[in-house]
MIVEX-215625 format. One line per 5 residues: number of its first residue (from 0); their letters; for each residue y negated, x negated, z of N, C-alpha, C. Coordinates in pm, 1 decimal. Layout:
// residues N
NUM = A = Y/X/Z/Y/X/Z/Y/X/Z  ...
// end
This chain:
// residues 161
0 = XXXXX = -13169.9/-2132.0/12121.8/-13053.6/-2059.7/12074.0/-13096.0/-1917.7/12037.0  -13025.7/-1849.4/11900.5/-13121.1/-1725.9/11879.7/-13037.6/-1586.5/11912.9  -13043.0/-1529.5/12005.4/-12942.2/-1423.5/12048.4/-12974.3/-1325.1/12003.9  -12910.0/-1210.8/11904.5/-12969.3/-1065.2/11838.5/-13005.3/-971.0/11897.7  -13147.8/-909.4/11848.1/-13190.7/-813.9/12012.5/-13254.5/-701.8/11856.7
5 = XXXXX = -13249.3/-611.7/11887.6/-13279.7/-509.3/11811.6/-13444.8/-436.6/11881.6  -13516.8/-394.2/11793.6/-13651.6/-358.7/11764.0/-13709.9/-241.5/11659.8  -13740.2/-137.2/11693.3/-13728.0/-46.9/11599.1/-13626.8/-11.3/11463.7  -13486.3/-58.3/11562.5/-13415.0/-20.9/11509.1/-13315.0/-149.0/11380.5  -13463.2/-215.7/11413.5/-13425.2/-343.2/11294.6/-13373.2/-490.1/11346.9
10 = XXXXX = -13231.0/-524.8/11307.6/-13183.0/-630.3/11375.4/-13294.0/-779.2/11363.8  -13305.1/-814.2/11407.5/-13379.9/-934.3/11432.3/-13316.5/-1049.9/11532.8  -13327.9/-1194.6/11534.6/-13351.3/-1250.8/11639.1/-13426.6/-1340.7/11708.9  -13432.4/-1362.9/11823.9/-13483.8/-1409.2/11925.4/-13473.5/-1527.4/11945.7  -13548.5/-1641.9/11916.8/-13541.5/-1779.3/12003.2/-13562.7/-1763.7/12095.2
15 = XXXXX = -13428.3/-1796.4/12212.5/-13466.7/-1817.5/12279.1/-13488.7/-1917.5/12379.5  -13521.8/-2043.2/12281.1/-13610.1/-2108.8/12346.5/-13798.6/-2133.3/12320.4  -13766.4/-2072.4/12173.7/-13968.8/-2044.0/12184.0/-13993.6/-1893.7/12194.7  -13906.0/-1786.5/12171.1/-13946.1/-1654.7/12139.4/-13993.1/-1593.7/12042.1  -13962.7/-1645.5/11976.6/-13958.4/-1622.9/11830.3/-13880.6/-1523.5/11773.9
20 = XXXXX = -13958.3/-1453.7/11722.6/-13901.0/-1297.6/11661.9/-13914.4/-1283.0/11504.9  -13810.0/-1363.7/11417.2/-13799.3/-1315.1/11301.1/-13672.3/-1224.9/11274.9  -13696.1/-1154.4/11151.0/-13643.6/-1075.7/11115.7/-13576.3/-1136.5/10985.6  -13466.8/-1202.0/10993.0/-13403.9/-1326.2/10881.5/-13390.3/-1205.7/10723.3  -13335.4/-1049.4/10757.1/-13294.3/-1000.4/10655.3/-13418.5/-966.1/10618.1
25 = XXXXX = -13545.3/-935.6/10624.4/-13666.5/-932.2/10547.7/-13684.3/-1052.0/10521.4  -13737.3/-1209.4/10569.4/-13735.5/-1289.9/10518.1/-13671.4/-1319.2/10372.7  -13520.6/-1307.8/10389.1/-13491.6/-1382.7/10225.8/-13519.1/-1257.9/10133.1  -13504.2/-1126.3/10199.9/-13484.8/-1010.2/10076.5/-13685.3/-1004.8/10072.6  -13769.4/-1076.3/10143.7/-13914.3/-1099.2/10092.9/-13887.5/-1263.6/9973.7
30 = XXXXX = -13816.9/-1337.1/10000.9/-13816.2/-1426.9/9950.0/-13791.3/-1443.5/9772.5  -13649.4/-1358.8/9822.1/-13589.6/-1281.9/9681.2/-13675.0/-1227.6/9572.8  -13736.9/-1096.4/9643.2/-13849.7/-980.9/9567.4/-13947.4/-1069.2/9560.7  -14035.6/-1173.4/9597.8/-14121.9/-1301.9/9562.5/-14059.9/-1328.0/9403.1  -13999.9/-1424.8/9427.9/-13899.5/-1441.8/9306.2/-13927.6/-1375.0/9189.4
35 = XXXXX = -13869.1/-1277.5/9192.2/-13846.6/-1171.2/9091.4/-13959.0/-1124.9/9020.9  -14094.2/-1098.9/9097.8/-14266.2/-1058.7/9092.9/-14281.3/-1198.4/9008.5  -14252.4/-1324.5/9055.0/-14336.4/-1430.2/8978.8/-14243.5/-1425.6/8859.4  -14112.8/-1405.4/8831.8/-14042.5/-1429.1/8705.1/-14116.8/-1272.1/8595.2  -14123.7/-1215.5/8707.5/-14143.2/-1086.1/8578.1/-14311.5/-1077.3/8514.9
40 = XXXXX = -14395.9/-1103.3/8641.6/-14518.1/-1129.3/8548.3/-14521.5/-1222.2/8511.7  -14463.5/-1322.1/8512.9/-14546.7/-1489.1/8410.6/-14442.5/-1452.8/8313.2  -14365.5/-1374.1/8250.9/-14263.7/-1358.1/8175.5/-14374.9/-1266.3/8102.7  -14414.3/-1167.4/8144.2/-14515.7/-1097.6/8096.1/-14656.0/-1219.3/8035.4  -14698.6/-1288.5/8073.4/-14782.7/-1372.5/8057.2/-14764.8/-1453.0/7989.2
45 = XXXXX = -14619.0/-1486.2/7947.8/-14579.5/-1605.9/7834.2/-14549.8/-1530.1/7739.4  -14485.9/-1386.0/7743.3/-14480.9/-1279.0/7649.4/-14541.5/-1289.6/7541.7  -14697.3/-1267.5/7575.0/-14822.9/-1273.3/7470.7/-14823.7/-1398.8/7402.6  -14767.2/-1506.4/7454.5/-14745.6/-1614.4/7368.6/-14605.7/-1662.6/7298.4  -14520.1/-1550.1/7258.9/-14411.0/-1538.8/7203.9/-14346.2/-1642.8/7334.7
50 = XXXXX = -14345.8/-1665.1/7401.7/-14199.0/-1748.0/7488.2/-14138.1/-1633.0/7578.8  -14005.9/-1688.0/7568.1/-13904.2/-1585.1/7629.8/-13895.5/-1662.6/7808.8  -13821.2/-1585.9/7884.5/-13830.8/-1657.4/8003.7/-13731.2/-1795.9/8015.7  -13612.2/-1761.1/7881.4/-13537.2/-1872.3/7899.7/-13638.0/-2020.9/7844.4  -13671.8/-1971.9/7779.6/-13802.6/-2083.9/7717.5/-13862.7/-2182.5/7792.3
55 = XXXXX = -13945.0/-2081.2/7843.1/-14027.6/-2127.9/7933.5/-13989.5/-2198.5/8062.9  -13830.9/-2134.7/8099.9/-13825.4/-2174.5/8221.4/-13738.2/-2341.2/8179.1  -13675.3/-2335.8/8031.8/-13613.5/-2473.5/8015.4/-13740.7/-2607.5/7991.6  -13815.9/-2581.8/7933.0/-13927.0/-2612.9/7910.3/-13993.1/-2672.5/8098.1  -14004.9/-2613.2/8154.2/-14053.9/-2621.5/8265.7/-13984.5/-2731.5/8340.3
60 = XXXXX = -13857.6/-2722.9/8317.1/-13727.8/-2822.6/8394.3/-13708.4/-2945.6/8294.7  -13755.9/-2969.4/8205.3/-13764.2/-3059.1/8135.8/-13916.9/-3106.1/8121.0  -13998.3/-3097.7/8152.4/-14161.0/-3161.7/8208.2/-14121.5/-3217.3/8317.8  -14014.4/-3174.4/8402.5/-14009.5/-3249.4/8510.8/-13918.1/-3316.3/8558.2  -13841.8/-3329.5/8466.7/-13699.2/-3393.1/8472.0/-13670.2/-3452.7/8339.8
65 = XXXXX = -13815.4/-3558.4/8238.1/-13806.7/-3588.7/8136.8/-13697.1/-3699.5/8113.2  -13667.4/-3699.5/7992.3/-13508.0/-3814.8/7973.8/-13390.6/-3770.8/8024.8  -13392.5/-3654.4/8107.2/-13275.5/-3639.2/8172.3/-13132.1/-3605.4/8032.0  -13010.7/-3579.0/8086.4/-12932.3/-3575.5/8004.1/-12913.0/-3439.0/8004.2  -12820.5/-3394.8/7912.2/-12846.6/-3221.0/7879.5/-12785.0/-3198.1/7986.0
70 = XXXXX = -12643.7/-3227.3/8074.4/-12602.5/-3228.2/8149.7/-12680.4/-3186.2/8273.5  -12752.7/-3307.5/8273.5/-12831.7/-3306.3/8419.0/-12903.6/-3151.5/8393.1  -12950.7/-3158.5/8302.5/-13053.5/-3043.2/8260.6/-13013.4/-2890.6/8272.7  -12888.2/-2894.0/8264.0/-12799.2/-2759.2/8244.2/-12799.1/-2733.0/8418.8  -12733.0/-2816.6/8521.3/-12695.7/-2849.9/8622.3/-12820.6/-2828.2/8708.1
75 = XXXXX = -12970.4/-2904.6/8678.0/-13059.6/-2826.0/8753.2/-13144.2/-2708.8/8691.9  -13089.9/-2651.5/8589.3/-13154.9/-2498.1/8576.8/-13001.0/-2368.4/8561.1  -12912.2/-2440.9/8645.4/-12828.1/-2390.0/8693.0/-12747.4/-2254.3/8591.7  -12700.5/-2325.2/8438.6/-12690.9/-2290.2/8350.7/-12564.3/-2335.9/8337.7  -12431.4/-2313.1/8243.8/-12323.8/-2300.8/8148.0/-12365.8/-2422.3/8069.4
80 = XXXXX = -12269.2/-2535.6/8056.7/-12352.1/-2600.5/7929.6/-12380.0/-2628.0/7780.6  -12241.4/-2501.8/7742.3/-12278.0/-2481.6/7633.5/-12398.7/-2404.2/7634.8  -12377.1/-2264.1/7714.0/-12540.0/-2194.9/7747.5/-12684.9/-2285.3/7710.1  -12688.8/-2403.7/7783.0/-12813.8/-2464.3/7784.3/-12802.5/-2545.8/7673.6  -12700.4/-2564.4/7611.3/-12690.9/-2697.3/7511.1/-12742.0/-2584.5/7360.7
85 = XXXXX = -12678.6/-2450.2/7370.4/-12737.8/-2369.6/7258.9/-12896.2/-2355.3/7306.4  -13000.4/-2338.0/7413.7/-13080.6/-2314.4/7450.3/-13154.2/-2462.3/7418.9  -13132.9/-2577.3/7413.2/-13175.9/-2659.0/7319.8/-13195.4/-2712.4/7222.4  -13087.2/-2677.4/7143.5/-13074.4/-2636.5/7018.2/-13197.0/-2489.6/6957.8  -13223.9/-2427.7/7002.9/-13298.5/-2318.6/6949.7/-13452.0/-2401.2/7007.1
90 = XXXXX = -13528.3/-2473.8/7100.5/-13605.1/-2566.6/7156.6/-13616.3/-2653.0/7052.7  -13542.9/-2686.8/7025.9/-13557.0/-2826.2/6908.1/-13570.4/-2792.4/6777.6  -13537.4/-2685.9/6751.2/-13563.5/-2632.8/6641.6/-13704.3/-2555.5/6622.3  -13752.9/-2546.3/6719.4/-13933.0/-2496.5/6726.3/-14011.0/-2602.8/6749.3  -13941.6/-2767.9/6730.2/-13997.0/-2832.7/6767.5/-14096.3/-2912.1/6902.6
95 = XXXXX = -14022.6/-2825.9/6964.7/-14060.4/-2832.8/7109.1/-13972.8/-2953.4/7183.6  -13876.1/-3002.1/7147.8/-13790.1/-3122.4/7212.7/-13721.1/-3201.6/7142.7  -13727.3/-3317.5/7198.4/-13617.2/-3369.7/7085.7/-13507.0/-3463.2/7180.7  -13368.4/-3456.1/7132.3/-13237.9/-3474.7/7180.8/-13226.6/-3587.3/7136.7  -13228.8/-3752.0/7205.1/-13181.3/-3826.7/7149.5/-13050.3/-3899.7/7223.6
100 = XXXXX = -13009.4/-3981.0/7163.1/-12864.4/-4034.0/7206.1/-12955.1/-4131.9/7308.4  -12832.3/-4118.2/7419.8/-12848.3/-4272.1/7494.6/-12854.4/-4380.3/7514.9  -12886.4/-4468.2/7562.7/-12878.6/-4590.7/7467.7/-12731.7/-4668.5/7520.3  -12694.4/-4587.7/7645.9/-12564.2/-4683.5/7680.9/-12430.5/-4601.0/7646.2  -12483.0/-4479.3/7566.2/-12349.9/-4407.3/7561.6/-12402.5/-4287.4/7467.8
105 = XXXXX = -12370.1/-4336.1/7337.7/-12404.5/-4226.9/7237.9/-12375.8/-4078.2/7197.4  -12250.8/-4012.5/7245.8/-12228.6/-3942.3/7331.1/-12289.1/-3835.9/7411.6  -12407.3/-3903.5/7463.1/-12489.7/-3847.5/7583.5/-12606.1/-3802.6/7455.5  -12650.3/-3720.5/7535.7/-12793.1/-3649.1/7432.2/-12902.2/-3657.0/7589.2  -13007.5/-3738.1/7563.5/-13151.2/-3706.6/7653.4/-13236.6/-3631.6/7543.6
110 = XXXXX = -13316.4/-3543.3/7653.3/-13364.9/-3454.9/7646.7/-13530.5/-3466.6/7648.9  -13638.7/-3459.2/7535.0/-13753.1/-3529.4/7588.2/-13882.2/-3418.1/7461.4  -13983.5/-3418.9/7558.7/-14053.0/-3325.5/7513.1/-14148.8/-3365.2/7393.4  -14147.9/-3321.9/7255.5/-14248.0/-3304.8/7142.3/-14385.4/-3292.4/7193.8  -14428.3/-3334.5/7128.5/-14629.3/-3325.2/7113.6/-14634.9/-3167.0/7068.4
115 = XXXXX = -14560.6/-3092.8/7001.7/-14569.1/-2942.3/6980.0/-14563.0/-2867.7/7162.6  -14484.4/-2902.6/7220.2/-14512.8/-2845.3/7378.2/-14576.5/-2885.0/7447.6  -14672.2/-2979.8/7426.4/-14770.2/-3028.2/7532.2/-14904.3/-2928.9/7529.4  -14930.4/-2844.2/7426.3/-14971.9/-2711.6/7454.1/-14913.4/-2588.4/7476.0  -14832.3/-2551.2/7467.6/-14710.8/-2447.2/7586.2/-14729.6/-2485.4/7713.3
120 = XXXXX = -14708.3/-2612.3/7758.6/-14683.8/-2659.0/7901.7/-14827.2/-2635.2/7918.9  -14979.1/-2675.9/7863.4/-15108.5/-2606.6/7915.3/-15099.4/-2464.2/7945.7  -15095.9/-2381.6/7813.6/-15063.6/-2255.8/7890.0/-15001.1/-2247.3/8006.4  -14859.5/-2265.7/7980.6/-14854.1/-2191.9/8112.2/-14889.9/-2270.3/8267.4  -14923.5/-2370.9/8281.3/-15021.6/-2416.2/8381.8/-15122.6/-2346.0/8430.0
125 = XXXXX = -15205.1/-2322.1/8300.0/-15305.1/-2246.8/8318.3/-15297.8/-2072.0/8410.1  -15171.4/-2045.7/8298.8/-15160.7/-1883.5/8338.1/-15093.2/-1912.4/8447.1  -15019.9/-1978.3/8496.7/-14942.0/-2011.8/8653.1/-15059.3/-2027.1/8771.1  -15224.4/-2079.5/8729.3/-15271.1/-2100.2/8778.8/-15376.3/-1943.8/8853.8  -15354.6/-1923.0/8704.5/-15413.9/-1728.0/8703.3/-15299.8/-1696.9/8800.9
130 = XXXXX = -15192.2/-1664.1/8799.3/-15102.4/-1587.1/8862.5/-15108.1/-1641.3/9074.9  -15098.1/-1760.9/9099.6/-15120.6/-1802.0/9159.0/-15248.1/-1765.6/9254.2  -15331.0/-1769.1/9201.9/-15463.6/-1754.6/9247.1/-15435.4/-1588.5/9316.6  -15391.8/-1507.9/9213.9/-15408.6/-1369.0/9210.0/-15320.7/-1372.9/9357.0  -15185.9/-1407.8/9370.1/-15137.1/-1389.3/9448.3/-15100.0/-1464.5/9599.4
135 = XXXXX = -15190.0/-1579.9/9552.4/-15241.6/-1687.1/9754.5/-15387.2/-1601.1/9794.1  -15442.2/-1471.6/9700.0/-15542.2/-1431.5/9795.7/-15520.0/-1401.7/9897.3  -15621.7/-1423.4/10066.3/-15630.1/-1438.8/10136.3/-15560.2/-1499.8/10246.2  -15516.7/-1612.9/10173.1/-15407.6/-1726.6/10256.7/-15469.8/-1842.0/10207.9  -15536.0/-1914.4/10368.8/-15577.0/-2031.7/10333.7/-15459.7/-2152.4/10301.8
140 = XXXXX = -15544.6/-2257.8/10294.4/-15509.3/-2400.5/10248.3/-15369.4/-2437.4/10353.9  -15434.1/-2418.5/10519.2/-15315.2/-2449.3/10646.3/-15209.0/-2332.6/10577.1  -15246.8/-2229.6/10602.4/-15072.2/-2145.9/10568.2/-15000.4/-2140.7/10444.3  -15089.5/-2211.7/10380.5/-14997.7/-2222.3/10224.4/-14920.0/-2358.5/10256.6  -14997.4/-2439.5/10272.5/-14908.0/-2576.8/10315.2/-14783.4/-2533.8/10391.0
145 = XXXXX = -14803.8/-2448.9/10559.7/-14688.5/-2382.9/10640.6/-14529.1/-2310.9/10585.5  -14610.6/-2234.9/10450.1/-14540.1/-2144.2/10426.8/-14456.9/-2240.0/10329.2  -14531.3/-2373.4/10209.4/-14469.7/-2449.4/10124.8/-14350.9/-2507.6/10226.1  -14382.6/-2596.5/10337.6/-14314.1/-2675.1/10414.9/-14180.2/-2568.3/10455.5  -14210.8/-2474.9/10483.9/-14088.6/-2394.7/10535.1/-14020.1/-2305.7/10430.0
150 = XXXXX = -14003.4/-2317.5/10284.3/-13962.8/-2305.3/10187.5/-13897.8/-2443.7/10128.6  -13956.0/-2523.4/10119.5/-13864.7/-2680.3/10125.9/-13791.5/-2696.0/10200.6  -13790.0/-2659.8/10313.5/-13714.9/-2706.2/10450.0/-13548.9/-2594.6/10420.7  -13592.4/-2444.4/10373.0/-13478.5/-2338.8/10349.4/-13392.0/-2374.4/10220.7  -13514.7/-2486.7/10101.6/-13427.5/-2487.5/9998.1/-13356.8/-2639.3/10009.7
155 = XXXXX = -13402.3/-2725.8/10095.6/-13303.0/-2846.4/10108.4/-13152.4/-2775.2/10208.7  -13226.0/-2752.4/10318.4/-13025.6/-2672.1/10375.2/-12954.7/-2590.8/10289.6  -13068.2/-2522.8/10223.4/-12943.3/-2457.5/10045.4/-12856.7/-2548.8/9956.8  -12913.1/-2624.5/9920.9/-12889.3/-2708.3/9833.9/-12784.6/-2786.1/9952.9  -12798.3/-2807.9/10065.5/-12729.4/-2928.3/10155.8/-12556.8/-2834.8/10131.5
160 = X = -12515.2/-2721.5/10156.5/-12412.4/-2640.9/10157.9/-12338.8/-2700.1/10101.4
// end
């Protein structure tokens, strides 16, 4: 059970059944400012390759959520759907995706990636891989796994709400 015990001033609490002393309001506001560092330099990094962050980041959710419906697509990059439905529309028009009807409901538009983005999606692999690197220095293999597992674990009870 974690009862609030204060520490230089800074609220924190206490398991106390292991003793465990985190400090929850640095946690997410470290979690947050994480965030923000990886959106603003790989934004910087796709920059040089003319992609905007909306780009890149629809692009990204659609490599991994191929066929999905624009719907679905809007829903997990947590977008408006006209918002995302104009944001594919400007995608498809660089030839980067193409929108086809469903086959059980024409209606529906899936969402599926051009041979023109299968070099975009290298880049930014690549430069994700630069950025990455730069910023797991001096954190091995065990605490990256630790730190992945307990970032899955914060974003499934998010998502559970």
């Amino acid at each position: 059970m974690a009862q609030p015990i204060q520490s230089n001033g800074d609220p924190q609490l206490a398991d106390t059944e292991t003793g465990s002393r985190v400090d929850h309001g640095q946690l997410f506001t470290t979690i947050h400012d994480l965030s923000r560092l990886i959106s603003v330099y790989f934004d910087a990094k796709m920059a040089r390759h003319q992609l905007t962050h909306s780009q890149w980041w629809a692009l990204m959710y659609i490599s991994e959520h191929e066929g999905a419906t624009q719907i679905e697509l809007a829903a997990y990059m947590q977008m408006g759907r006209a918002s995302a439905g104009k944001l594919f529309e400007r995608l498809e028009a660089k030839n980067w995706i193409e929108r086809r009807p469903d086959d059980k409901d024409g209606r529906v538009r899936r969402i599926f990636l051009k041979q023109d983005a299968i070099g975009i999606l290298e880049i930014m692999r690549d430069e994700g891989t630069n950025l990455f690197t730069d910023f797991l220095k001096g954190i091995g293999p065990e605490e990256e796994a630790a730190v992945l597992a307990g970032l899955l674990k914060i974003r499934a009870n998010a998502e559970g709400r």
